[in-house]
N, C-alpha and C positions, 0 to 999 in steps of 0.2 A: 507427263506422268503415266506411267502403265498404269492397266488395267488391275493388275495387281497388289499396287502400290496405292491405288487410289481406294480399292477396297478395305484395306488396311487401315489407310488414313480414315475413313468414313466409319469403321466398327470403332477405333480410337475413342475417335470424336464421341460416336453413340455411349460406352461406355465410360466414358469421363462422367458426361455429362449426367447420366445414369447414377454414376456414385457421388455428384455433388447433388442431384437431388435426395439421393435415399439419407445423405447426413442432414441432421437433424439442425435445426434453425437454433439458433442460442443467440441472447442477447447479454451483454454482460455490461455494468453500469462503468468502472473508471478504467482508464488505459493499461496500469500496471495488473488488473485481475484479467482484464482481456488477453494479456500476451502469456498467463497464466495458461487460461482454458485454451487460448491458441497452439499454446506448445503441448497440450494433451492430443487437443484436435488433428493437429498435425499429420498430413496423407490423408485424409477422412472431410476436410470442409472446414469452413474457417468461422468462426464467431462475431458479432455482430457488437462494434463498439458503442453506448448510447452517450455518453459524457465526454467531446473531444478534451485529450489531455490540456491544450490552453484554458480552459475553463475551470474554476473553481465549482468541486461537485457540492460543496456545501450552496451556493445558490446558484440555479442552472433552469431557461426553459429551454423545453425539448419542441426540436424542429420537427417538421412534418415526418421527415423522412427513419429520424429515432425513435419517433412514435410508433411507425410503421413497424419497426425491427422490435418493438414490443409485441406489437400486436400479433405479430407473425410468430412468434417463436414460441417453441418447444418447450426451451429450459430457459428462467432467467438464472442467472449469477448476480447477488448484489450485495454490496460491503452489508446495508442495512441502512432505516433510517435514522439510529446517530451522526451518521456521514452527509445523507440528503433524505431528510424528511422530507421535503417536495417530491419526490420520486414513490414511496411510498400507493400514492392516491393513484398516480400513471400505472403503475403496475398492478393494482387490484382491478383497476379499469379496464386496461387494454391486453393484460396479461391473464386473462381467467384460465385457459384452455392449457397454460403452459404450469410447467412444476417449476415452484420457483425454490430457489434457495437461498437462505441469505447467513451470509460466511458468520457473523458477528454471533449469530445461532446457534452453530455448531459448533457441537461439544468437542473435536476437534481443537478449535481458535482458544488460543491463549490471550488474557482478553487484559488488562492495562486498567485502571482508576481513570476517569476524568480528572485532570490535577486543574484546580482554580487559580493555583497562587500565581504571580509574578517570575519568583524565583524557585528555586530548584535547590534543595541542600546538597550534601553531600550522603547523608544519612536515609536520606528519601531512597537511595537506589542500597541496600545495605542486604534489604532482603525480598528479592529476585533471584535466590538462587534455583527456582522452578522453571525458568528460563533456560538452564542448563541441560532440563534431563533429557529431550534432544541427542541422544549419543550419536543416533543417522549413523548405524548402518544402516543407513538407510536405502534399504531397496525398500524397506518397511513392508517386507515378505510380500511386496507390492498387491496381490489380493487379499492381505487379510483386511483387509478395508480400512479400518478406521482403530487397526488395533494399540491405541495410543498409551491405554493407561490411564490413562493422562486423566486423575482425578481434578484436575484442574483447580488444584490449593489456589493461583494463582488468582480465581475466581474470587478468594476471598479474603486476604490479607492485604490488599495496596490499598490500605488507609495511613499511609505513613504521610500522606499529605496537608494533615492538619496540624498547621503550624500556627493555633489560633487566633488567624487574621481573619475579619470580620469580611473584608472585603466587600463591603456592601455594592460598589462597582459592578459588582459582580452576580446580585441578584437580579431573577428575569432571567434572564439567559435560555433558552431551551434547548438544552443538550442531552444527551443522556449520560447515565451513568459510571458508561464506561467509553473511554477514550477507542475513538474509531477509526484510528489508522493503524489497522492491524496489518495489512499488507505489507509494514515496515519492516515485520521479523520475519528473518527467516526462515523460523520453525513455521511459522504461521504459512507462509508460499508453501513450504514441503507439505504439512498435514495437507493445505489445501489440493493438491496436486491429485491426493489421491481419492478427495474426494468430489473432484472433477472426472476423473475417470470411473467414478464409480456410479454418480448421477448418468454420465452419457452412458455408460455402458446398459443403464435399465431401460434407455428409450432406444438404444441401437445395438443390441446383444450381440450382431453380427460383427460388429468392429469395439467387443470388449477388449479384446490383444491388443488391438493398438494403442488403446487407450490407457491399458494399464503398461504396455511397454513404455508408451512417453514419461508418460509420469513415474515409471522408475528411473529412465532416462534423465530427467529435470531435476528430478530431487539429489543424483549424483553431482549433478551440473550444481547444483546449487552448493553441496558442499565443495567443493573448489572454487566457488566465488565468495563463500564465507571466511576461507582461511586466505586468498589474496586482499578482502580487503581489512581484515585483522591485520594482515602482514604492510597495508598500505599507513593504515590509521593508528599504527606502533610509529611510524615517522613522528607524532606530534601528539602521543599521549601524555597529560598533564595541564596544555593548555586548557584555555577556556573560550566558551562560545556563547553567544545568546541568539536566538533564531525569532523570526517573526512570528511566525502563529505553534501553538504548541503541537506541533504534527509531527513529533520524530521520536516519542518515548520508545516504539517499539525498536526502532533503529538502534539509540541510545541502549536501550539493554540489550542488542543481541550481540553489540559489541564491546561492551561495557569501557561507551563513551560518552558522557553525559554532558548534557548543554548546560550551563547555570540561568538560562532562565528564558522568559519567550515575550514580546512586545504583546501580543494578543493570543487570546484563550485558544484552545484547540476546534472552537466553532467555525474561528475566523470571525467574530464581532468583534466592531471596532472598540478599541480598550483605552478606557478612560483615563484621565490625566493622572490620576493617583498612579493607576499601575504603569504608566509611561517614566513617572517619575521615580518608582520603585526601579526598574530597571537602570535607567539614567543612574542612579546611586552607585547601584554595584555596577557597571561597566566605570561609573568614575574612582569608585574607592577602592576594587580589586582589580583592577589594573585588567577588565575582558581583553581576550585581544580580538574578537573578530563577531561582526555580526552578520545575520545572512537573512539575506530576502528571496523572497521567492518570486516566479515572475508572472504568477495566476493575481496578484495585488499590487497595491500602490507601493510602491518603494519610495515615497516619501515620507511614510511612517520612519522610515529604517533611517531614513537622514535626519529626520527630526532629532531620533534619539542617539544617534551619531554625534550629534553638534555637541561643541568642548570637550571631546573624548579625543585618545588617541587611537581607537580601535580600527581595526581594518574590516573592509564589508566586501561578501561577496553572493552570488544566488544558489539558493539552493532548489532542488525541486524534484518534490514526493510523488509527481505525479509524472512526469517525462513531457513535459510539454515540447521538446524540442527534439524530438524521438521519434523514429517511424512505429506506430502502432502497429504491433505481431508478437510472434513469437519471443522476439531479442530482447523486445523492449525491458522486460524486467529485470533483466541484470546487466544489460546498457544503465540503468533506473540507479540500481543501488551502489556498481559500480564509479558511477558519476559522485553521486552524494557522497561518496568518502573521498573521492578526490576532489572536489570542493573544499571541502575541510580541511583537507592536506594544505591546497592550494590558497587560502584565506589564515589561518592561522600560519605557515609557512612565512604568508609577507607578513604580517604582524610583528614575527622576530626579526625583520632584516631592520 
C-alpha cells in the first residue's frame, strides 16, 4: 500500500468512526418500529433492537445485553405499555438520562378500541372513515413536523364494539384501553416517520437533513407499498378469516379487510373455552375459509379450533420474526402479511 493510500485509508477509518460515535444511542422496543427509526437513521448510525422479533413483546425478559442498550441510550422509541407493560419498569429504571417517546402518546398515532369480543361484525368497521384522511402527499412538507390536523375523532368513537356480550371470560385481563398494535397502519408508520426524525433531529441538529430527507423518503416508499398491497389483497376480497390473537385491526382498516374474528384477545391471554367455542361456531356455520397463526405462540390453539372445519390455516406474523431486522424489515413485514392472506384463503377456494 502507498504511503498515500494508507493515509487515506487511516483518515477514512478516523472519520467513520467519529461519525458513529457523534450518532446518537437509540434503543427502540419491537423489530417493525426499529426498522422504522433505522430507515430515518439511515448514513448517521443505526438503532438498537431491545425485543428480538421471535419473541412475543406482550411477555419478554430482557437479556443483559438489551438492558445495556437501555441504559446506554439517548432516545428510547417504545410502542407503550399497552403492548408490554413489563418494559415500562426497565425503562424508568435504566433509561433516566434518555428522552423517551412512546408512539401510542402521540397525538400523531391513530389509536384503535380494545375490542373484547370473539367475533367481528361487519358493522364494527362501518365507521373508520378517519382512517382515510391520510391523503399523503405525503412529503408532509417534511419539516412541518407533526402538522397532521389530525384531531384524532378517531380517539373517540370506536365503541362500536359493544355487542352486549357479557363475556365474563374476559374479566381481569389487564390491558389497556386502546388496542396496541398501531404499527399495523400505515398512516401510523408515515406520521411516525416523521416524528423520528424530528426527536433525532433535537439531540443531533447537525444530521437534521438527513433525517428529515429519510423520512420524506420512507413515507413515499410507503405509499407504493400501500397501493401494491391493495392491488394484491383485491385477489381475495370478500373472503373471510379468523386470526389467533386480535393484532391486525390496524392492518384490517387500512386496507379495508377485515378478519371475522380472533382465537385470543389482543393481549395474547390464553382464551377461555366459551370464546374458543364462539369462534368454532362461526368458522363451522359461515363457512371461514382460513385461519392464521402466528409463530411468536402455540399453534396448537389454531388446530384445536380447526378440528371439524373445513377451513384452511396458515402463519401470519405482525412482528417479522423471520426477517433481518433494519431498515427493509417493515415493508418486507406488511408486504408478507398480505400475501399470507392471499396465499391461505387462495387455497381455501381450490
Amino acid at each position: 500500500m502507498s504511503r498515500k493510500l494508507y493515509f487515506q485509508t487511516a483518515l477514512g477509518l478516523i472519520l467513520g468512526s467519529t461519525a458513529m460515535a457523534e450518532a446518537p444511542s437509540v434503543a427502540v422496543d419491537i423489530a417493525p418500529v426499529h426498522s422504522l427509526v433505522a430507515r430515518v437513521m439511515d448514513g448517521v448510525g443505526a438503532p438498537n433492537l431491545i425485543i428480538p422479533p421471535g419473541a412475543s413483546p406482550h411477555e419478554y425478559s430482557l437479556r443483559p445485553s438489551e438492558a445495556q442498550s437501555l441504559q446506554d441510550a439517548d432516545i428510547v422509541f417504545w410502542i407503550g405499555e399497552d403492548l408490554t407493560p413489563w418494559l415500562e419498569k426497565s425503562i424508568d429504571t435504566l433509561s433516566q438520562n434518555a428522552e423517551i417517546t412512546t408512539l401510542l402518546d402521540q397525538s400523531e398515532t391513530k389509536l384503535l378500541k380494545f375490542r373484547e369480543n370473539a367475533l367481528f361484525e361487519a358493522h364494527d368497521h362501518d365507521d373508520h372513515d378517519d382512517h382515510d384522511e391520510h391523503d399523503h402527499d405525503k412529503s408532509h412538507d417534511d419539516h412541518d413536523d407533526h402538522d397532521h390536523d389530525k384531531a384524532h375523532d378517531d380517539h373517540e368513537d370506536h365503541d362500536e364494539h359493544d355487542h352486549d356480550k357479557s363475556h365474563d371470560d374476559h374479566e381481569g385481563h389487564n390491558h389497556g384501553t386502546h388496542d396496541p398494535h398501531a404499527w399495523l397502519s400505515i398512516d401510523n408508520a408515515q406520521s411516525w416517520l416523521n416524528v423520528f426524525a424530528a426527536k433525532l433531529s433535537a439531540v443531533d441538529p447537525e444530521n437534521a437533513g438527513v433525517y428529515y430527507g429519510n423520512a420524506a423518503s420512507a413515507i413515499a416508499e410507503l405509499d407504493v407499498v400501500e397501493k401494491k398491497i391493495n392491488a394484491t389483497l383485491d385477489q381475495v376480497r370478500g373472503n373471510s378469516f379468523v386470526v389467533f390473537h386480535d393484532a391486525y385491526q390496524y392492518f384490517e382498516n387500512s386496507f379495508e379487510f377485515f378478519a371475522a374474528g380472533a382465537i385470543s384477545l389482543g393481549d395474547a391471554s390464553d382464551p377461555s373455552a366459551a370464546r374458543i367455542a364462539e369462534v368454532q361456531g362461526r368458522i363451522k356455520n359461515e363457512g371461514i375459509d382460513c385461519i392464521l397463526s402466528e409463530p411468536q405462540y402455540n399453534a396448537n390453539m389454531v388446530a384445536t379450533v380447526l378440528s371439524g372445519t373445513d377451513a384452511k390455516t396458515g402463519v401470519i406474523d405482525p412482528l417479522g420474526s423471520s426477517l433481518e431486522p433494519g431498515p427493509n424489515l417493515y415493508t418486507e413485514l406488511v408486504y408478507d402479511m398480505a400475501e399470507t392472506l392471499v396465499g391461505c384463503l387462495s387455497d381455501a377456494k381450490k
